[in-house]
ROLO-186190 format. One line per 2 residues: number of its first residue (from 1); their letters; for each residue x, y, z of N, C-alpha, C. Coordinates in steps of 0.1 Angstrom, whole numbers, m for minus. Layout:
! ROLO-186190
NUM> A> X Y Z X Y Z X Y Z  ...
END
This chain:
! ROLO-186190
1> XX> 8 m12 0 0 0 0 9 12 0  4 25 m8 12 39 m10 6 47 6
3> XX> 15 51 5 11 61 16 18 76 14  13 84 11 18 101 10 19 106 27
5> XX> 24 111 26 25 117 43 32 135 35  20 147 34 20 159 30 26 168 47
7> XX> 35 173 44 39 185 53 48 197 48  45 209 48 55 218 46 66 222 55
9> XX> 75 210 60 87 206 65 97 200 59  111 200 57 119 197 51 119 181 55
11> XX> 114 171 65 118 160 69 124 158 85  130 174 85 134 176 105 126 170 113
13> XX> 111 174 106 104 174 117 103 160 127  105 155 140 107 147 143 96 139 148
15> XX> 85 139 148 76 134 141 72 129 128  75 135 121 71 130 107 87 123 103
17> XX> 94 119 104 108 112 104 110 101 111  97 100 124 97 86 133 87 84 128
19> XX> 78 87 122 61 82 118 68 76 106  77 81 96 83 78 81 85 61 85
21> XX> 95 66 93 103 51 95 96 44 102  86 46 108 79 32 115 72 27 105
23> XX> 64 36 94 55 31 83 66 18 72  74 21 71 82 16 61 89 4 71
25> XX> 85 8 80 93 m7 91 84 m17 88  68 m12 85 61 m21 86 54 m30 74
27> XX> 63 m24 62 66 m27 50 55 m20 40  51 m3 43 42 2 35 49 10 27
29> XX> 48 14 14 53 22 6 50 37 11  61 45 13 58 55 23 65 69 13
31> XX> 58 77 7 64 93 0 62 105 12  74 114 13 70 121 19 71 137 13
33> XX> 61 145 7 58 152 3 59 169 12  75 175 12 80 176 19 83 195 11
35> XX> 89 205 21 88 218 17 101 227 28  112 223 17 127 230 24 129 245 27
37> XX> 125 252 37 123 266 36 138 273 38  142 265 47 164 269 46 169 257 38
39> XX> 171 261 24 178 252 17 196 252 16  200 266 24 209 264 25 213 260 43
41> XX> 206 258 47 209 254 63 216 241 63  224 237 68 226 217 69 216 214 81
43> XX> 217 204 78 201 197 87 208 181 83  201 173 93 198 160 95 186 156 98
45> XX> 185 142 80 171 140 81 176 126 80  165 121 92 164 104 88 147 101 85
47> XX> 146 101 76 131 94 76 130 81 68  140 69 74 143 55 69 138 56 60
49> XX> 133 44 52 132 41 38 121 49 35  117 55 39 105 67 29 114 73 20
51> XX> 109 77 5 113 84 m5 106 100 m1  117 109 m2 115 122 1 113 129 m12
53> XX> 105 134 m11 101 145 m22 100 160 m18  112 169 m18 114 178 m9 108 187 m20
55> XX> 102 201 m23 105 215 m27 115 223 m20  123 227 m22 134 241 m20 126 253 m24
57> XX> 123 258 m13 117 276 m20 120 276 m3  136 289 m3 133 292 7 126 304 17
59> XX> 126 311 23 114 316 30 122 329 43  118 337 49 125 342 60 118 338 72
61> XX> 127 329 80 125 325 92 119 311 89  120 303 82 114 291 78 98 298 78
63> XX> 93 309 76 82 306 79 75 307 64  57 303 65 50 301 53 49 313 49
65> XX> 43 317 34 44 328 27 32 321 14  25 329 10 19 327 0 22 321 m13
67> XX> 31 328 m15 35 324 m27 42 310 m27  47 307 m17 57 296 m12 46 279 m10
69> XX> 32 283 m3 24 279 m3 15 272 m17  18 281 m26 12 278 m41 22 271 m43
71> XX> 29 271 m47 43 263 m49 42 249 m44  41 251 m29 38 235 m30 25 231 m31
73> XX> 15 237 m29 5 227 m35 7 226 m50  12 233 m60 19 227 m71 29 215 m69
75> XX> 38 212 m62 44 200 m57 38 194 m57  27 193 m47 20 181 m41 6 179 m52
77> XX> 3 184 m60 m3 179 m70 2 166 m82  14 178 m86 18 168 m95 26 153 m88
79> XX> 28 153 m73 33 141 m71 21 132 m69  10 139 m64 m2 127 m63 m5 125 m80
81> XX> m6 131 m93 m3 127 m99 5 114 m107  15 119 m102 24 106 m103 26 96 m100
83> XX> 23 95 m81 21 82 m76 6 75 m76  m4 83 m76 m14 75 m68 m16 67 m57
85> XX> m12 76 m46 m16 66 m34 m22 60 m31  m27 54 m25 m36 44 m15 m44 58 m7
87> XX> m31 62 3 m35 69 16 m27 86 15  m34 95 17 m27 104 22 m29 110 34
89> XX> m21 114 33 m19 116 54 m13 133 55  m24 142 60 m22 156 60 m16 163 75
91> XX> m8 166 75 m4 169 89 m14 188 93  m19 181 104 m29 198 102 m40 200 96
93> XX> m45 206 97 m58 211 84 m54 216 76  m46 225 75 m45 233 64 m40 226 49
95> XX> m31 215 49 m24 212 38 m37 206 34  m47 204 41 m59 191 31 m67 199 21
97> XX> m68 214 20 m76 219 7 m66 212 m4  m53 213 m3 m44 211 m12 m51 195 m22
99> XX> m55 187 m11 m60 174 m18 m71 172 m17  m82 174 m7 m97 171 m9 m101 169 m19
101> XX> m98 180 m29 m109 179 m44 m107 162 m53  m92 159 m49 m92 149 m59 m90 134 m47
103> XX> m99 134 m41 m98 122 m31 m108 116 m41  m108 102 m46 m114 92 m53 m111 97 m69
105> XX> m102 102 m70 m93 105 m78 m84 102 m82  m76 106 m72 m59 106 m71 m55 101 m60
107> XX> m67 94 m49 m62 89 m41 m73 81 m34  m73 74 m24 m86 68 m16 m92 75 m4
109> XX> m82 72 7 m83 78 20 m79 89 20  m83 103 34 m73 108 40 m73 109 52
111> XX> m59 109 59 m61 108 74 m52 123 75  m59 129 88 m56 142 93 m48 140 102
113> XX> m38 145 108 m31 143 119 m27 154 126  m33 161 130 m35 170 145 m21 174 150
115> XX> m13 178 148 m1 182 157 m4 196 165  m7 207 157 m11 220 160 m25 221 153
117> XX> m37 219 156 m49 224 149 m52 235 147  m56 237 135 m64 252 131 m72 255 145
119> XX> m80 245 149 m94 252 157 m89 255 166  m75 245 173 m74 253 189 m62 267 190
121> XX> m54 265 175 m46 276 172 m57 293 169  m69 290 167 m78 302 164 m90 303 169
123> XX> m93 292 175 m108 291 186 m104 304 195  m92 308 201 m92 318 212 m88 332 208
125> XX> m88 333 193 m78 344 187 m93 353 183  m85 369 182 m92 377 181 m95 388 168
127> XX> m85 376 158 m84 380 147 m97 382 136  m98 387 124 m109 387 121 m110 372 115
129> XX> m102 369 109 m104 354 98 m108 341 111  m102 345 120 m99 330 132 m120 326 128
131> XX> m128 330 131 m140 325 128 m144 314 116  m138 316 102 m132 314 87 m124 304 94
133> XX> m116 303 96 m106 293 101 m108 285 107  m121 282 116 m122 278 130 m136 268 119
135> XX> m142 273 113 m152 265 109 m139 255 92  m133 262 87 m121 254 78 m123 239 87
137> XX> m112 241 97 m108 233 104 m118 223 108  m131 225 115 m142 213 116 m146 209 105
139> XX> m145 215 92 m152 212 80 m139 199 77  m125 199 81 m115 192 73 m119 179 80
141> XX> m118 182 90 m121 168 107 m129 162 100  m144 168 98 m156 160 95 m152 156 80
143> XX> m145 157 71 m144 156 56 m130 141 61  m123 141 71 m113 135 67 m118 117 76
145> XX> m111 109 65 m119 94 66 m110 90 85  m101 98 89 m98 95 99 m89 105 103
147> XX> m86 105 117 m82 116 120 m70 109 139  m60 119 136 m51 112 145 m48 121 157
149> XX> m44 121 169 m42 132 174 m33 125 189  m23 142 197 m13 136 207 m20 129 217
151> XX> m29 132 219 m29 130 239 m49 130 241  m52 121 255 m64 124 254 m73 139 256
153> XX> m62 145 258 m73 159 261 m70 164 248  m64 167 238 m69 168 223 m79 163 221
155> XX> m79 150 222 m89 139 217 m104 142 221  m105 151 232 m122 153 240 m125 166 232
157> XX> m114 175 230 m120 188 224 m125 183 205  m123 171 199 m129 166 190 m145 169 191
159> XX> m150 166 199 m165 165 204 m172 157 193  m180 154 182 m186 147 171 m178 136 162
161> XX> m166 140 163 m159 132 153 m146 126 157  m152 124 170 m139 112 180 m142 98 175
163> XX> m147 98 173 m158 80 168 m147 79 155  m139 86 146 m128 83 138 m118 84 142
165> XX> m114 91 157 m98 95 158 m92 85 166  m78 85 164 m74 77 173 m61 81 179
167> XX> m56 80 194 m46 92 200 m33 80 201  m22 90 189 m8 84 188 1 94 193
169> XX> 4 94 213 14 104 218 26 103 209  28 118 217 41 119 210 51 117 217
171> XX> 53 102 220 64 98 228 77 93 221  92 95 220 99 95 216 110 76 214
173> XX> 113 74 200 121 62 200 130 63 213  131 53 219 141 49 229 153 50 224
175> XX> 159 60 233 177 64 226 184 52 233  177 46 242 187 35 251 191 40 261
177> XX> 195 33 269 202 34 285 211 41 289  220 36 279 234 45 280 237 58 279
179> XX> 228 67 275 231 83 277 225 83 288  215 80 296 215 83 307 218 78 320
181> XX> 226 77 316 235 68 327 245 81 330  251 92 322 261 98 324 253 109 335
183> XX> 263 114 338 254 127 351 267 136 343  258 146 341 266 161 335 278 165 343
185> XX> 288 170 340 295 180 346 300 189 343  308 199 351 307 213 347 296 222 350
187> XX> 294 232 341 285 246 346 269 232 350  259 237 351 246 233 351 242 239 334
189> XX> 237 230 328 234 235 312 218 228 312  212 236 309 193 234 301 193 235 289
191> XX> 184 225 289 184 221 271 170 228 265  176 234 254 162 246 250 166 242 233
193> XX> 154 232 230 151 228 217 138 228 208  141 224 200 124 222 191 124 234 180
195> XX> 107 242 181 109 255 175 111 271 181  118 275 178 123 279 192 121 294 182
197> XX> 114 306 193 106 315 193 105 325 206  101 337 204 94 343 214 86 337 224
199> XX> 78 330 217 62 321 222 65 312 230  86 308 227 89 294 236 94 297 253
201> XX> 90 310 253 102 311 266 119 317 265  116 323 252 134 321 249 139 335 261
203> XX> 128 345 265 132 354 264 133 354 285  125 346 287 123 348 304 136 338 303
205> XX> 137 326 296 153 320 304 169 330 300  166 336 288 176 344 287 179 351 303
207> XX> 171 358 305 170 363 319 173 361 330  167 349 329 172 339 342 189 336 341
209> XX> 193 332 329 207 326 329 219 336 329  213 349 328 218 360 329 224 364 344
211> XX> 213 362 350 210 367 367 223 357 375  222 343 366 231 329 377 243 328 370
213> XX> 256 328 379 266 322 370 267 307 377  277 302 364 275 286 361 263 281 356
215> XX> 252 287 349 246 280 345 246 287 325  244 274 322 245 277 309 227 271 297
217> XX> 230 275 288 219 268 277 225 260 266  222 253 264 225 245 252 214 240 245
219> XX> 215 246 229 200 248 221 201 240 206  194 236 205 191 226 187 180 228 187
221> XX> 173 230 174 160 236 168 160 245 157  149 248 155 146 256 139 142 273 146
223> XX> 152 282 140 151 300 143 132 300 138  128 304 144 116 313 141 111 323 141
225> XX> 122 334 142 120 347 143 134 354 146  131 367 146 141 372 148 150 369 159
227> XX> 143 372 169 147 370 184 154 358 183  147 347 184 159 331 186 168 333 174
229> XX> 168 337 162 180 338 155 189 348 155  186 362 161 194 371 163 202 380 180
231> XX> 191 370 189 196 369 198 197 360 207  186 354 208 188 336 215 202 333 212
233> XX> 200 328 195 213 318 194 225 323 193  226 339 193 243 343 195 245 350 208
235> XX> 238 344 218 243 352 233 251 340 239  257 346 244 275 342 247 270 330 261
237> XX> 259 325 266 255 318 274 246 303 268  244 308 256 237 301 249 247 290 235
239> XX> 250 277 239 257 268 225 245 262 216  243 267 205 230 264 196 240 258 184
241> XX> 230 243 185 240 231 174 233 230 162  225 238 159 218 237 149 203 224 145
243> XX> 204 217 135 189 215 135 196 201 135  191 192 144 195 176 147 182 166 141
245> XX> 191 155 143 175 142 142 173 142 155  164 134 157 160 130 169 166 125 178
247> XX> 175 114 172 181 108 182 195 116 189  200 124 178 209 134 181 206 141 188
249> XX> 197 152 186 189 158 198 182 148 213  183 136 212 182 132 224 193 130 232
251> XX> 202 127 222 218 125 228 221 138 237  218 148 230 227 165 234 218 164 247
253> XX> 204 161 248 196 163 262 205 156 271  205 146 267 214 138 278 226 143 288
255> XX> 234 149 277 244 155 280 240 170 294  230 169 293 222 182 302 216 179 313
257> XX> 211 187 320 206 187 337 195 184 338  188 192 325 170 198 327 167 199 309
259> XX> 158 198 311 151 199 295 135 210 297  141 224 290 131 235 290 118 232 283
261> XX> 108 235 289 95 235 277 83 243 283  88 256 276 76 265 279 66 271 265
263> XX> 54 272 270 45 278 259 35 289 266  41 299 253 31 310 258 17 311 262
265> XX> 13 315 269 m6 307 273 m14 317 264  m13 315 255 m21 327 244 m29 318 234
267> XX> m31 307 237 m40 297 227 m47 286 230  m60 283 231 m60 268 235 m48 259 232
269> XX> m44 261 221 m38 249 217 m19 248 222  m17 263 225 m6 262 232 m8 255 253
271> XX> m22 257 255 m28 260 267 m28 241 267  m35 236 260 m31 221 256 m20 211 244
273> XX> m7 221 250 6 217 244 4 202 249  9 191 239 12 179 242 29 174 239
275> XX> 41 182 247 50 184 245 60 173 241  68 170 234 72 158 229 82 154 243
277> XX> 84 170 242 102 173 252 97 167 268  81 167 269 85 160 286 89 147 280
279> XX> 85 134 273 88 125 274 99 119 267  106 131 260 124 133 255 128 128 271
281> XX> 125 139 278 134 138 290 134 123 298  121 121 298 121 110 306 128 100 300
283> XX> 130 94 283 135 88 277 154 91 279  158 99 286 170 104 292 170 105 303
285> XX> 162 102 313 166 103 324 171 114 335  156 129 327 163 142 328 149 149 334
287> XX> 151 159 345 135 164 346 134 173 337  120 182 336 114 190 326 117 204 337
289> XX> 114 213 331 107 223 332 97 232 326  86 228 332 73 232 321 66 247 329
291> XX> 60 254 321 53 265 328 40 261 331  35 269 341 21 259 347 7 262 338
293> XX> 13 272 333 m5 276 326 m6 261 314  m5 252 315 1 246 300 m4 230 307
295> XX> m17 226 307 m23 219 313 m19 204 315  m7 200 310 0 187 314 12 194 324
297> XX> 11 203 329 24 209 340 17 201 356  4 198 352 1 195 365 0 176 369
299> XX> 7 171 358 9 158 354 25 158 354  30 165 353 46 170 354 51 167 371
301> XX> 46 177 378 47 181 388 42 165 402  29 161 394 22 151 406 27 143 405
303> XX> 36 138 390 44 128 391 61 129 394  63 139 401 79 146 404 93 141 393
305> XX> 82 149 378 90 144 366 99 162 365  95 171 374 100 182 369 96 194 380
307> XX> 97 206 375 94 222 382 85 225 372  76 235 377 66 244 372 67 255 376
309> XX> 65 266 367 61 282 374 54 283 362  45 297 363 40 306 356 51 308 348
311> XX> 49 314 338 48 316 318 59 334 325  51 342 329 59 354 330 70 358 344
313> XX> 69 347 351 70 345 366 91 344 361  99 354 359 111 349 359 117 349 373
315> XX> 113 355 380 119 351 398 119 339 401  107 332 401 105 320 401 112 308 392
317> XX> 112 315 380 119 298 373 137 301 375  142 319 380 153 319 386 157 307 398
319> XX> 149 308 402 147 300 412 151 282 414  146 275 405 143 267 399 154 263 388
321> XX> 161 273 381 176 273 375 185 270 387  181 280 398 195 276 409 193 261 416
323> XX> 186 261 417 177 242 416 187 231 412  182 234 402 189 223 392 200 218 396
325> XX> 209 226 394 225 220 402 226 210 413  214 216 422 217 209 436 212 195 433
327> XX> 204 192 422 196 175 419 209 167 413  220 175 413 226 162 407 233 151 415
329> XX> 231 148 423 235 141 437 225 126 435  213 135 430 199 127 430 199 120 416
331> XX> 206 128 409 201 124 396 200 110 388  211 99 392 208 87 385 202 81 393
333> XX> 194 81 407 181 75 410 171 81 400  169 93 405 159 98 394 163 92 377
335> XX> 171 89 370 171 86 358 165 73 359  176 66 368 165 51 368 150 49 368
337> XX> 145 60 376 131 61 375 123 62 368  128 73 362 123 80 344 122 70 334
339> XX> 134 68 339 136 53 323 127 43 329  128 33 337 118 27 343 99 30 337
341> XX> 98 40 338 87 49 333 85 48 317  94 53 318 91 56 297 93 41 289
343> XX> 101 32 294 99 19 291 87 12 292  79 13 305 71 4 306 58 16 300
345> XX> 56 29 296 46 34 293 43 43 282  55 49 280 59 66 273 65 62 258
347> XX> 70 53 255 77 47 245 70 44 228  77 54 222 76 54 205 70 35 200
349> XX> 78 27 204 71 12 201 58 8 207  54 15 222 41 12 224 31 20 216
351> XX> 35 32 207 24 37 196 23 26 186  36 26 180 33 18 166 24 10 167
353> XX> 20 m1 173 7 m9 176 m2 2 167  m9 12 178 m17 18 177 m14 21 157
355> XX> m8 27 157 m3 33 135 m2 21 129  2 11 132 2 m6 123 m13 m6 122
357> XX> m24 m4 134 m37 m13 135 m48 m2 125  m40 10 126 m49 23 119 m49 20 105
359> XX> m34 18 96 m34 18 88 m38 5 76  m35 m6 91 m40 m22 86 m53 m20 81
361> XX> m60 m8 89 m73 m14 85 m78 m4 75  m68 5 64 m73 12 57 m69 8 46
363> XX> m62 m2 45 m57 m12 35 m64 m14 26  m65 m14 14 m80 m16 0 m80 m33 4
365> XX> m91 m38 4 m100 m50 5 m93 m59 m9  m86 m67 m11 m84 m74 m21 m93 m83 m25
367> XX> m104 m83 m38 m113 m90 m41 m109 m100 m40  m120 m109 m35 m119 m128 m34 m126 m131 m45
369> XX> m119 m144 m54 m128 m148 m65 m131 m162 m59  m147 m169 m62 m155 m181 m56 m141 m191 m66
371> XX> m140 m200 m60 m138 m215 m65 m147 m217 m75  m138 m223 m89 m148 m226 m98 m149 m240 m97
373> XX> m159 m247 m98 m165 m257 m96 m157 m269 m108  m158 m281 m105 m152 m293 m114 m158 m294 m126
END
């Protein structure tokens, strides 16, 4: 069976590069229909045996742009063209106008896959279009033959069209034991990765690591703006490795104390972040630090996987940086624990199940012909 998997990401994205490779693990013909915005950046992409079908048009700040946008749904036409899938698989709503029209066309299925939704990215915005956008988005849900999403509290804000979805966390391939086994040394270093922005916190930890000496940042992820590219990643506290795979980026956590993950509380959908990076850490044997407005902080905290403060609160997560250091005494009990944890519950192999049984069952029906008779 073909399978399209549509995103305007170069292949970084580390989701769509563990989702590639688990599909093709499981011996489905996997395209990934794919949109390079830093074509001169070096990057590391593993998305195993999936064939990559990248566009180059690059963009300022990786971000989307109109024109860049027509472009690839020009891409992504003429590749459904060319292949005819079985399945296509739209990350988001927005890439699915690109294919709707020609589903029983050019293709059979589509499955939606939820990472950031239109509805919860615009249900709370006060924009004029967010209304436009907010009914897009339920129209894509209800139009798409299935629909995928991180965590159960995504899955309830579905309300009508949960009866198709099915919830694949975003829990990370097991790096293995042995990076967390090491306990850091030297300054105290936080790991500040992913997409890294204004919106991520970049600006209250600056602040914080400003205030403490011996503590440092060490950053991997995609610039999104001015700020993390023009000041995040050249302040003299901050080592930013550029854009890793996954496993690489779990490796550099390792090497670290604490793993940052804050989101601005300006969106449902930031407000129900399903963050990959708490269960990076635990797969390392590292606490989090999450901000509390951000409704898994309180699942963080009861399970003493990490610290919480408020989003604007920099006294407090000061606080909580001078912290850090003193855990490392504690720290390979706590790793053993974490890993313990993410082995028996949090682990990229206990999804697959769930993505093998979704896609088994969207498989085209192979006609049976009757036995002809003597």
């Amino acid at each position: 069976m073909k399978i399209l998997l549509m995103h305007p990401n170069d292949g970084t994205d580390i989701r769509v590069s563990k989702t590639c490779r688990s599909l093709t693990r499981m011996g489905f013909e996997v395209f990934f229909v794919g949109w390079d915005r830093r074509p001169g950046v070096e990057k590391e992409i593993d998305c195993g045996g999936a064939k990559l079908l990248i566009m180059r048009h690059a963009t300022r700040y990786g971000r989307n742009t109109p024109a860049g946008f027509l472009l690839y749904w020009l891409h992504v036409l003429l590749n459904l063209c060319a292949l005819r899938p079985d399945i296509v698989v739209c990350i988001n709503e927005e890439p699915a106008c690109l294919v709707l029209p020609f589903r029983g066309l050019l293709y059979r299925k589509l499955v939606c896959e939820l990472y950031d939704g239109v509805v919860e990215r615009y249900g709370s915005s006060k924009s004029r279009l967010a209304p436009l956008l907010v009914r897009y988005g339920n129209f894509v849900r209800r139009a798409a033959d299935r629909i995928i999403v991180t965590d159960e509290r995504r899955f309830e804000l579905l309300g009508p069209v949960r009866s198709k979805a099915v919830i694949v966390s975003n829990f990370p391939e097991d790096p293995g034991e042995a990076a967390s086994t090491v306990i850091p040394s030297g300054p105290i270093k936080i790991y500040v990765s992913g997409s890294l922005s204004l919106s991520r916190g970049l600006k209250q930890i600056l602040e914080c690591v400003e205030r403490l000496e011996g503590v440092q940042i060490v950053s991997a992820g995609w610039l999104y703006d001015s700020f993390a590219s023009e000041v995040f990643a050249r302040h003299p506290k901050v080592s930013y490795r550029g854009i890793l795979s996954g496993f690489e980026s779990l490796r550099l956590a390792a090497q670290c104390d604490a793993i940052y993950s804050f989101y601005a509380p300006t969106s449902v959908n930031n407000i129900y972040a399903s963050p990959n990076k708490i269960y990076d850490a635990l797969s390392v044997g590292r606490p989090v630090i999450i901000n509390s407005e951000v409704i898994v902080a309180g699942w963080v905290t009861e399970h003493s996987y990490g610290w919480s403060c408020p989003y604007e609160d920099v006294a407090s997560l000061t606080r909580i940086l001078s912290q850090v250091g003193d855990g490392r005494d504690g720290l390979a009990a706590f790793s053993q624990r974490a890993r313990a944890d993410f082995r028996g519950k949090y682990s990229w192999e206990l999804m697959e199940k769930t993505l093998a049984s979704l896609y088994r069952d969207l498989e085209p029906q192979r006609p049976t012909h009757p036995k002809q008779g003597n």
